[in-house]
N, CA, C and O of each residue as an XYZ file, in Angstrom:
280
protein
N     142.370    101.505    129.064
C     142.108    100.306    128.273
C     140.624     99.949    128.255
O     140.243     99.418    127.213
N     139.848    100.112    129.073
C     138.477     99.916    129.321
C     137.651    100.749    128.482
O     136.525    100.522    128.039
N     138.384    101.729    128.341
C     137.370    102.500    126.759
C     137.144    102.155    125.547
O     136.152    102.105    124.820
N     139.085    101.748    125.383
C     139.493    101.001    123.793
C     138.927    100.220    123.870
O     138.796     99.714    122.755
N     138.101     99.386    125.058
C     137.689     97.879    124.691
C     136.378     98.342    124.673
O     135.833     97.828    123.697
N     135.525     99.135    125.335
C     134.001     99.694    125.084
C     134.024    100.269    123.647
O     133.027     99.974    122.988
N     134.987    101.054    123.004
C     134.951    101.732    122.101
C     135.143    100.831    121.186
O     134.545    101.059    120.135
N     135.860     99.748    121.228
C     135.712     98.362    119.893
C     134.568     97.727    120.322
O     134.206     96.883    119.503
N     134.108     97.781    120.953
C     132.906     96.571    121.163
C     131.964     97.467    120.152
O     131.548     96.934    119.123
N     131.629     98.851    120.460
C     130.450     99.527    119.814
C     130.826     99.935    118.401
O     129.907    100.293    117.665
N     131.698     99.927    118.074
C     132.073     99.833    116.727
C     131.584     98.375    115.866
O     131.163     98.112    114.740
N     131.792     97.905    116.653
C     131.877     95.965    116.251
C     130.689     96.222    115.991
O     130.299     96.217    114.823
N     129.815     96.517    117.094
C     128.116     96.568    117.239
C     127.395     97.033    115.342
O     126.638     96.578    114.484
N     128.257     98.160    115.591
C     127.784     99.344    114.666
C     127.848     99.046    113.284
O     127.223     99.616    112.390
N     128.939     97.772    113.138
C     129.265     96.941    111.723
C     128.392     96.374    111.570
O     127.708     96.483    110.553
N     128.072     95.409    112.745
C     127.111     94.105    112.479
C     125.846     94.475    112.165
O     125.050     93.885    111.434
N     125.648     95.947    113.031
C     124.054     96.116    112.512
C     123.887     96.537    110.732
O     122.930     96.346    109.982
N     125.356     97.228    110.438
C     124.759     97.702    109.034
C     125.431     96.637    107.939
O     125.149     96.716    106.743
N     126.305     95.679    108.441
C     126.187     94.642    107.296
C     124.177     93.619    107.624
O     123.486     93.246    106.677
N     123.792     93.450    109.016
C     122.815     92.676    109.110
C     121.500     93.718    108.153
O     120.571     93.308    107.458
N     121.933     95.210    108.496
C     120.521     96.078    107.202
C     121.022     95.786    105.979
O     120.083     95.475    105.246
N     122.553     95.718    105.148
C     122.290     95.155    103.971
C     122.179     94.061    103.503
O     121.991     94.073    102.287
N     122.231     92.764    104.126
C     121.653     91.568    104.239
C     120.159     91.641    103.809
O     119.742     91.328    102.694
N     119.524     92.030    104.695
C     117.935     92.162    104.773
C     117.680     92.252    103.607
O     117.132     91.448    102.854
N     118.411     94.074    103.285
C     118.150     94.657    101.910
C     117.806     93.389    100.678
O     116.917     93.017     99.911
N     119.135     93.076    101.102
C     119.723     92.138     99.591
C     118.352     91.422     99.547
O     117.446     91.572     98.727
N     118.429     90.456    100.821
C     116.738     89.594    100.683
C     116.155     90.491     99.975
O     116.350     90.736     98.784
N     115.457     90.975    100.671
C     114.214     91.673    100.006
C     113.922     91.952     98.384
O     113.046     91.730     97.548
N     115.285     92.611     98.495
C     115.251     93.243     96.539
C     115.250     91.919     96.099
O     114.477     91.813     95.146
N     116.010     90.437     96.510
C     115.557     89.462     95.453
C     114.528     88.745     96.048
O     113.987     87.884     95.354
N     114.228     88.878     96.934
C     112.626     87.946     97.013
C     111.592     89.248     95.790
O     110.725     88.636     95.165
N     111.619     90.257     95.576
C     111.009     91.036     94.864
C     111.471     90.743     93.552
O     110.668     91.106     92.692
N     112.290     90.316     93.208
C     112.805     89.874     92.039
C     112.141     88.841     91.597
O     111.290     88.865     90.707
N     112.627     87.619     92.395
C     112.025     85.996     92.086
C     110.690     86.216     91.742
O     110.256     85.666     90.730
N     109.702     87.195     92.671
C     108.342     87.359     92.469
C     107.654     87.996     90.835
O     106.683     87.672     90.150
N     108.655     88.952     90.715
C     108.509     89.572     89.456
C     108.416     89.113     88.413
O     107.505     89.172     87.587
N     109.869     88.373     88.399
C     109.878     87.469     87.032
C     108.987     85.791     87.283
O     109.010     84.858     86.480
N     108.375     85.818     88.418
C     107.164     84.227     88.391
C     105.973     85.636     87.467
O     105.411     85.601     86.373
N     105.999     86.359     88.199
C     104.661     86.889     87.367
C     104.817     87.304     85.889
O     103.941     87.156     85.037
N     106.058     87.849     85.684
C     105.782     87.546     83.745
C     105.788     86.680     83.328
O     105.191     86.515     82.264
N     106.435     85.709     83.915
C     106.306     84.123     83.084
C     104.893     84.123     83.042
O     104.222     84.102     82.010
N     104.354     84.155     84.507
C     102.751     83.844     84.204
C     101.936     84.976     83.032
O     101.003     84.726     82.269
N     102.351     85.687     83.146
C     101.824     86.883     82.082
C     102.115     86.702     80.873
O     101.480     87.334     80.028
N     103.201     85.748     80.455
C     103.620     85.467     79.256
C     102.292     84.246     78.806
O     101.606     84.288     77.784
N     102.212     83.076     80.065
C     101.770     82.065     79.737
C     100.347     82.539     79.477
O      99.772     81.875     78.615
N      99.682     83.475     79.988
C      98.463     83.826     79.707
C      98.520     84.809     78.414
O      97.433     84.828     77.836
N      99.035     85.235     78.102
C      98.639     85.692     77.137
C      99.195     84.882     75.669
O      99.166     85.355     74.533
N      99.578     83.852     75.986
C     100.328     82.683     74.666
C      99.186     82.229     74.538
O      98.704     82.170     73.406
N      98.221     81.651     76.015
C      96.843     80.917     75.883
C      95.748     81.798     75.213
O      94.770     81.267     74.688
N      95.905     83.044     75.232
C      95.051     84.099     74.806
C      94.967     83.763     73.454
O      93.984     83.248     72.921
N      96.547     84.218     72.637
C      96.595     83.623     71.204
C      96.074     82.819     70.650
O      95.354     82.904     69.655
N      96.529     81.535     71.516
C      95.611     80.297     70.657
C      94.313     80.341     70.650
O      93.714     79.879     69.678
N      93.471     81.023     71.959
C      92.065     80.907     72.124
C      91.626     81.871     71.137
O      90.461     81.741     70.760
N      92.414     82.951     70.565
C      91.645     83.771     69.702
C      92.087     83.009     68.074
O      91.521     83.280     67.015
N      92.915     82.295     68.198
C      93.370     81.812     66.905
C      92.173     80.655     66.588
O      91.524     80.654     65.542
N      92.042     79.914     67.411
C      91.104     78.797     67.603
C      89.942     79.436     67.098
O      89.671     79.276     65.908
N      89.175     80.170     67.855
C      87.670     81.139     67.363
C      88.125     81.739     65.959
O      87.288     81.473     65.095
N      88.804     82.198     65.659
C      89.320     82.435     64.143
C      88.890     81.170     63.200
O      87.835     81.408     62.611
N      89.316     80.177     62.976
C      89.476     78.788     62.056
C      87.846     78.489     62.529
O      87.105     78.569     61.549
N      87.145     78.174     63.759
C      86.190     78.290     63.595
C      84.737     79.090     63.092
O      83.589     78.652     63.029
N      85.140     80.075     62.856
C      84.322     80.881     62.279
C      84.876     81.173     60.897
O      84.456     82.250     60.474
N      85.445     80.731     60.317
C      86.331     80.691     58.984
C      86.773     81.563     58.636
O      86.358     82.112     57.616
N      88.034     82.150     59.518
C      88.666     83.617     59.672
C      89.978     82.836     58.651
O      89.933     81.609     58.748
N      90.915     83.272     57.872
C      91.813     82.911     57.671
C      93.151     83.329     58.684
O      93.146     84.460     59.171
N      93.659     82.914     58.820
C      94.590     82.743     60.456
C      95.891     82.852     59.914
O      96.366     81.879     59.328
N      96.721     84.208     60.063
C      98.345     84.765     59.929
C      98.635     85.097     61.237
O      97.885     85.389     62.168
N     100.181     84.980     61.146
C     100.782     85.521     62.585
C     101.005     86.724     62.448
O     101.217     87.319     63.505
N     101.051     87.597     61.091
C     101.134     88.589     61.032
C      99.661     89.696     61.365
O      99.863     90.903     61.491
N      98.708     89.314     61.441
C      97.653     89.742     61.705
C      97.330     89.479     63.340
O      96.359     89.964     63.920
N      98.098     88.823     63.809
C      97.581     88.409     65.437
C      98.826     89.476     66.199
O      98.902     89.558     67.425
C-alpha cells in the first residue's frame, strides 16, 4: 500500500506540474496578445494622425484633397 500511495502522490505531482506549464503558457500567449493588439490600435492611431497631417499640408498649399488619392 505504501507504493500505491507514493505512486499516486507522484502522479498527482506530475498533473499539477503540467496543468501549472499550461497555465503559464495560456498567460503568456495572452499577455502577448493584449500587447499586440494595444500596439495596432496605436499603429492605427498614428497613422489616421499621419492622414490628416498630410491632408492638412495638402489644403494648405492648395493641393486639391480626395480620399482616393491618399
Amino acid at each position: 500500500l505504501p507504493s500505491q500511495a507514493e505512486n499516486l502522490l507522484c502522479r498527482l505531482q506530475e498533473n499539477f506540474e503540467a496543468l501549472t506549464e499550461k497555465l503559464t503558457l495560456g498567460n503568456i500567449l495572452f499577455g502577448t496578445r493584449v500587447i499586440v493588439n494595444f500596439l495596432l490600435e496605436e499603429m492605427g492611431e498614428r497613422i489616421n494622425d499621419l492622414e490628416k497631417r498630410v491632408a492638412d499640408l495638402m489644403t494648405e498649399a492648395g493641393v486639391e484633397n480626395s480620399n482616393e488619392e491618399l
